[in-house]
ZADOMI-527028 format. One record per residue (C-alpha): residue number from 1; x, y, z. Coordinates in pm, whole numbers. Example, Ala and Ser with C-alpha at 12.3 -4.5 7.8 and 13.67 -1.06 7.14 Angstrom:
REM ZADOMI-527028
R num   east  north     up
R   1   1230   -450    780
R   2   1367   -106    714
***
This chain:
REM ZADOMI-527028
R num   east  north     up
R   1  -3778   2921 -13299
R   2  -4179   2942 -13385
R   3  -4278   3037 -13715
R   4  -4474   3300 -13738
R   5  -4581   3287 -14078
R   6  -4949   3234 -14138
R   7  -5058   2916 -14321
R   8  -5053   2956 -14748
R   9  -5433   2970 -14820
R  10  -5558   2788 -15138
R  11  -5617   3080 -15450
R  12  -5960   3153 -15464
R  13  -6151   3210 -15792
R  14  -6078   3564 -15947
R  15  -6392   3848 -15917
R  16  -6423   3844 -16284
R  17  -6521   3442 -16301
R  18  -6667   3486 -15952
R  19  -6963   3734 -16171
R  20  -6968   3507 -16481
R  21  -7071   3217 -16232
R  22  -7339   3445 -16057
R  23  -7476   3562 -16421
R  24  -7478   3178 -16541
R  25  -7694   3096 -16190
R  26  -7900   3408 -16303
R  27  -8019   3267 -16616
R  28  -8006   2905 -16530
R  29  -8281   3009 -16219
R  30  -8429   3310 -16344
R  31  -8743   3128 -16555
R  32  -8794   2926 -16246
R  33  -8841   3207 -16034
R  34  -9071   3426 -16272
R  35  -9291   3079 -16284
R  36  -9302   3074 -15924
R  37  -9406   3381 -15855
R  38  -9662   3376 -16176
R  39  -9788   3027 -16003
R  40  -9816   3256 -15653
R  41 -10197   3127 -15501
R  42 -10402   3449 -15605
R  43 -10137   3609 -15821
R  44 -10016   3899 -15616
R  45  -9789   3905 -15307
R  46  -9963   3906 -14957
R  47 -10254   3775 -15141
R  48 -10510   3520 -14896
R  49 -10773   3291 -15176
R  50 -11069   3256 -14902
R  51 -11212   2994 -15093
R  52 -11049   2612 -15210
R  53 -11292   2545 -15475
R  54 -11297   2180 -15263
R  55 -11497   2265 -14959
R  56 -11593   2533 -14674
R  57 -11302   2508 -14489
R  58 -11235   2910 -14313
R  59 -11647   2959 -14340
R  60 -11938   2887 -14175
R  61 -12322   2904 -14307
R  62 -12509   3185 -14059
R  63 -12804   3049 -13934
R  64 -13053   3317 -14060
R  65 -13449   3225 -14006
R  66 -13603   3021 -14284
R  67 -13207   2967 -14444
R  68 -13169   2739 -14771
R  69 -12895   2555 -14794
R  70 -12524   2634 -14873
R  71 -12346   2398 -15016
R  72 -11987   2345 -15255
R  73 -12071   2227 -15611
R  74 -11859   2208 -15922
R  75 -11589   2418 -15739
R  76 -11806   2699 -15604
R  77 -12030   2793 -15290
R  78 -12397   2791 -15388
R  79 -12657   2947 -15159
R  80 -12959   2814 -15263
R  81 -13292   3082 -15221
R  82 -13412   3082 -14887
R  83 -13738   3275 -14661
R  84 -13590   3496 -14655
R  85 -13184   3509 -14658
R  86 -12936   3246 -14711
R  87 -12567   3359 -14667
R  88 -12165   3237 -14539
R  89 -11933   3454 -14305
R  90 -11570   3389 -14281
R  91 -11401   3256 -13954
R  92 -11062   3352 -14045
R  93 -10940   3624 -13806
R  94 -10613   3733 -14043
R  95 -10833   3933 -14266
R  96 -10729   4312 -14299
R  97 -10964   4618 -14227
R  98 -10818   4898 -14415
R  99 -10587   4932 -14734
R 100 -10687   4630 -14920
R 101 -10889   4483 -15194
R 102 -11174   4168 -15203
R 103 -11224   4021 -15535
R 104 -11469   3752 -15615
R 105 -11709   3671 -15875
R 106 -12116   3625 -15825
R 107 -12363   3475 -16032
R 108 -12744   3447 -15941
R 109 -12931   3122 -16017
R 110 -13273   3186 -15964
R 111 -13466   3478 -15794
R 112 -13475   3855 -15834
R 113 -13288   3997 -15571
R 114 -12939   4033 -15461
R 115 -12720   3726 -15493
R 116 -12414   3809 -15346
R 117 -12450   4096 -15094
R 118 -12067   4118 -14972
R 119 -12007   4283 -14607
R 120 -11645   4341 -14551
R 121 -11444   4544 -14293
R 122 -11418   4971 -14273
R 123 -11178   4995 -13991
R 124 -11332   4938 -13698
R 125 -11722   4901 -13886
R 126 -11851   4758 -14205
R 127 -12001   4784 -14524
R 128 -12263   4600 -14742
R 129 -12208   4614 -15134
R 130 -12556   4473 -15223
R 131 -12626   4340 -15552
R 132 -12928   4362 -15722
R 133 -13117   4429 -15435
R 134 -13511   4591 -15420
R 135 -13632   4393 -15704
R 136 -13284   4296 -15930
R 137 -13107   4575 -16005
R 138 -13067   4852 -15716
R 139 -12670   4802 -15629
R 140 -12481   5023 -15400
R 141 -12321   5024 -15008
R 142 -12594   4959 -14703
R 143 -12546   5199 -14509
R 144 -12401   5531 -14524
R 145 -12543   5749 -14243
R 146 -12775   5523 -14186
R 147 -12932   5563 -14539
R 148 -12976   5264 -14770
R 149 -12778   5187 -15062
R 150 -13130   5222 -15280
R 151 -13142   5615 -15113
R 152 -12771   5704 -15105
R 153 -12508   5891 -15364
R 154 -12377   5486 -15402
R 155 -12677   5386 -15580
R 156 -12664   5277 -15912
R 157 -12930   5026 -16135
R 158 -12748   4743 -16271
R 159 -12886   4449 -16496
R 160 -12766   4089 -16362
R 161 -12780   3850 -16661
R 162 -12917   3484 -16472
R 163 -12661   3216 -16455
R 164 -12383   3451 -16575
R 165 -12074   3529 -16390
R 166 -12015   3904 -16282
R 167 -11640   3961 -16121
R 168 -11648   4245 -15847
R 169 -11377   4400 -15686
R 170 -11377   4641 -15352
R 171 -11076   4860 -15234
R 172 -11127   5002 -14897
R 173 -10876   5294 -14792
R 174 -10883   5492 -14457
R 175 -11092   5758 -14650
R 176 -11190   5567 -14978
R 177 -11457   5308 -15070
R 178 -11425   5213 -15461
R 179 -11609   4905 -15628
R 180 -11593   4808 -15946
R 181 -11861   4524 -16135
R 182 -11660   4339 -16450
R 183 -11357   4617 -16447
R 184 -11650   4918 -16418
R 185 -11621   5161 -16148
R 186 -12005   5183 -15991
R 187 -11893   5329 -15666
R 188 -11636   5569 -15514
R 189 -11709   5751 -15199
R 190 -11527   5927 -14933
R 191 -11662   5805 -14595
R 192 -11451   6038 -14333
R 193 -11655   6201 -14093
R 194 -11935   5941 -14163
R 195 -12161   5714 -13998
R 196 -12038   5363 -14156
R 197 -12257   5062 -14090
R 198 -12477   4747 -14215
R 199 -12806   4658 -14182
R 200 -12977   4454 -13885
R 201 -13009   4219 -14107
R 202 -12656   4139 -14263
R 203 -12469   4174 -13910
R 204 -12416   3796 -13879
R 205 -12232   3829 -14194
R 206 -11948   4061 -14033
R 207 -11667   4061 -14061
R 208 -11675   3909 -14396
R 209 -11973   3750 -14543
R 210 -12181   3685 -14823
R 211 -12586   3662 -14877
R 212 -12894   3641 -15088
R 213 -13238   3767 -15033
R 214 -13480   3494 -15141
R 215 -13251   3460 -15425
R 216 -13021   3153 -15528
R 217 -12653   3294 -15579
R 218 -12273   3125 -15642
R 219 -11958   3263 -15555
R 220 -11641   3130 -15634
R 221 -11233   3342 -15676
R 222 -11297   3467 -15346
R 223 -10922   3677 -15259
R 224 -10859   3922 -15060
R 225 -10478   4092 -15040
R 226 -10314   4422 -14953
R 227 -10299   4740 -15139
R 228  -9957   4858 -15257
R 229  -9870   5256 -15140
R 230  -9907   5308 -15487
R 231 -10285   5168 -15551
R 232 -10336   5375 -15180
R 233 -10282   5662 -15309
R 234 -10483   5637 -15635
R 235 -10775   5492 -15457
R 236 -10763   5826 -15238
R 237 -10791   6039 -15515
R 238 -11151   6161 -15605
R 239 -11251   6393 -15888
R 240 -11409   6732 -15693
***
C-alpha cells in the first residue's frame, strides 16, 4: 500500500527571527547604501556629468571662422579668445529637451564679452543664455521673438569678476525658462505662444553648446539631469 503522506519538511526559522535578521541586514548595509548614493556621479538620480575633467570625450570644437583654440587644462575646457567666436557643442544624442536642468560653472580669462554663452534645448528649438555679452555685462536669453537678449524682458546687467568662477543653472519646463547665476534668479519667463530661437551665429552650437565672443572663457561641472514633478511644478509657477 503507497503512502500518501507528504515528506516531513525541515522547520523553518520563526517570522519573529525572520524580521530581527532583516533589521540586522538593515543596519549592517544601510551606511553603505546612503554612501553610494551620496557618491552617485552628479549627485542626483538620472543625473548625465557632460564633462570628465580628463578630456573632450561626448564634444566636439565647432569650426567657427577665425576660432582659437579649445583645449582641456587643469580639469576644465578652456576656449581661448578667438576673431571672432570660439565655442564646443555636445555630440551626445541622450540629452533631454524639456523638464530638466543644466548646471555648470563659467569663468572668463581674458576679454570683455561673453564667456560662456550656453544654447540648450526648448522642445523642439533652442535658447542662448549669453553671458556678459555687448561689452561685459548684458546677460539674458537670445532670442525671444526674434528680439535679443540685450532688447528683451530677460535682460539683466551683470558684473563678471576675471578669472573667478560663476556657477549657473537653467531649468527648462514646457512653459518655463528660469536661470539662476551663483543661486540668484536673473531670469524667469513664460515662452508659450512664442517665437523661441538662437542667433545665426550660435546655431552650430545646438543642441548643446558653449561659446565666447572674442573672449577667453573655462567651463568645467558641466551636468545636466531631470526635473522631479515636484521642481516641475514650482518652476511653472510665476508671480502675475
Amino acid at each position: 500500500m503507497t503512502d500518501a503522506r507528504q515528506p516531513r519538511l525541515a522547520p523553518g526559522p520563526t517570522r519573529s527571527s525572520s524580521i530581527i535578521a532583516l533589521a540586522l541586514c538593515a543596519m549592517a548595509l544601510g551606511p553603505l547604501v546612503a554612501t553610494a548614493s551620496e557618491n552617485q556621479p552628479g549627485g542626483k538620480p538620472g543625473t548625465l556629468v557632460l564633462f570628465d575633467g580628463k578630456s573632450l570625450e561626448g564634444w566636439k570644437k565647432v569650426d567657427f571662422i577665425g576660432t582659437g583654440e579649445v583645449k582641456v587644462e587643469d580639469g576644465t575646457i578652456v576656449m581661448e579668445a578667438g576673431r571672432s567666436m570660439t565655442g564646443i557643442t555636445a555630440t551626445r544624442k541622450d540629452l533631454p529637451t524639456t523638464n530638466y536642468e543644466l548646471s555648470y560653472e563659467a569663468m572668463r580669462l581674458s576679454g570683455h564679452d561673453f564667456f560662456a554663452a550656453a544654447t540648450f534645448p526648448v522642445g523642439a528649438s533652442f535658447i542662448t543664455l549669453v553671458n556678459g555679452g555687448w561689452g561685459g555685462g548684458v546677460t539674458g536669453l537670445s532670442s525671444l521673438d526674434g528680439i535679443d537678449a540685450s532688447e528683451n524682458e530677460t535682460m539683466q546687467s551683470v558684473t563678471y569678476k576675471d578669472k573667478t568662477w560663476h556657477r549657473f543653472r537653467v531649468r527648462v519646463t514646457d512653459r518655463v525658462i528660469r536661470c539662476w547665476i551663483d543661486e540668484r534668479l536673473i531670469v524667469a519667463v513664460n515662452y508659450q505662444g512664442r517665437k523661441v530661437g538662437t542667433r545665426v551665429e550660435v546655431r552650430r552650437n545646438q543642441p548643446l553648446g558653449f561659446a565666447t565672443w572674442e573672449t577667453a572663457g573655462a567651463l568645467r561641472a558641466i551636468k545636466v539631469r531631470p526635473l522631479t514633478p515636484d521642481e516641475v511644478a514650482a518652476a511653472n509657477k510665476l508671480e502675475e
